[in-house]
C-alpha positions, 0 to 999 in steps of 0.5 A, spaced: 500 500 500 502 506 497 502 513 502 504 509 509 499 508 515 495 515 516 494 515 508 490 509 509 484 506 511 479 502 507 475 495 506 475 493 499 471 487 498 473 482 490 470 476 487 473 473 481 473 467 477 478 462 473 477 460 467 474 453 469 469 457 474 471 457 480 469 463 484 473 465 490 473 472 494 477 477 498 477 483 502 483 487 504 483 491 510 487 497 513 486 502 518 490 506 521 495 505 524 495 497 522 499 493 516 493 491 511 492 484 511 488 480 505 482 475 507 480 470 501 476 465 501 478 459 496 476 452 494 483 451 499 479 454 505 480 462 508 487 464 508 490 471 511 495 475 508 499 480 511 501 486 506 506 491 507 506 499 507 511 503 501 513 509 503 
């Protein structure tokens, strides 16, 4: 993420599709003050991911 912590504060939510038909989705969360971390739902289960800040 782009501007560092106090830039930042959002919920973006996301659905996509592979070319087989599988759905997954995910949401990546930052407030501030935090990393932001991405959450996805796959055939595999729900994954939490960290993310980084670029100053």
């Amino acid at each position: 993420m782009n501007g560092g912590f106090k830039n930042v504060n959002f919920n973006v939510k996301m659905v996509a599709f592979n070319k087989d038909g599988d759905a997954g989705c995910a949401s990546i969360m930052q407030e501030d003050g935090s990393v932001p971390y991405a959450s996805m739902i796959t055939a595999d289960g729900i994954k939490l991911v960290p993310g980084k800040l670029m100053k």
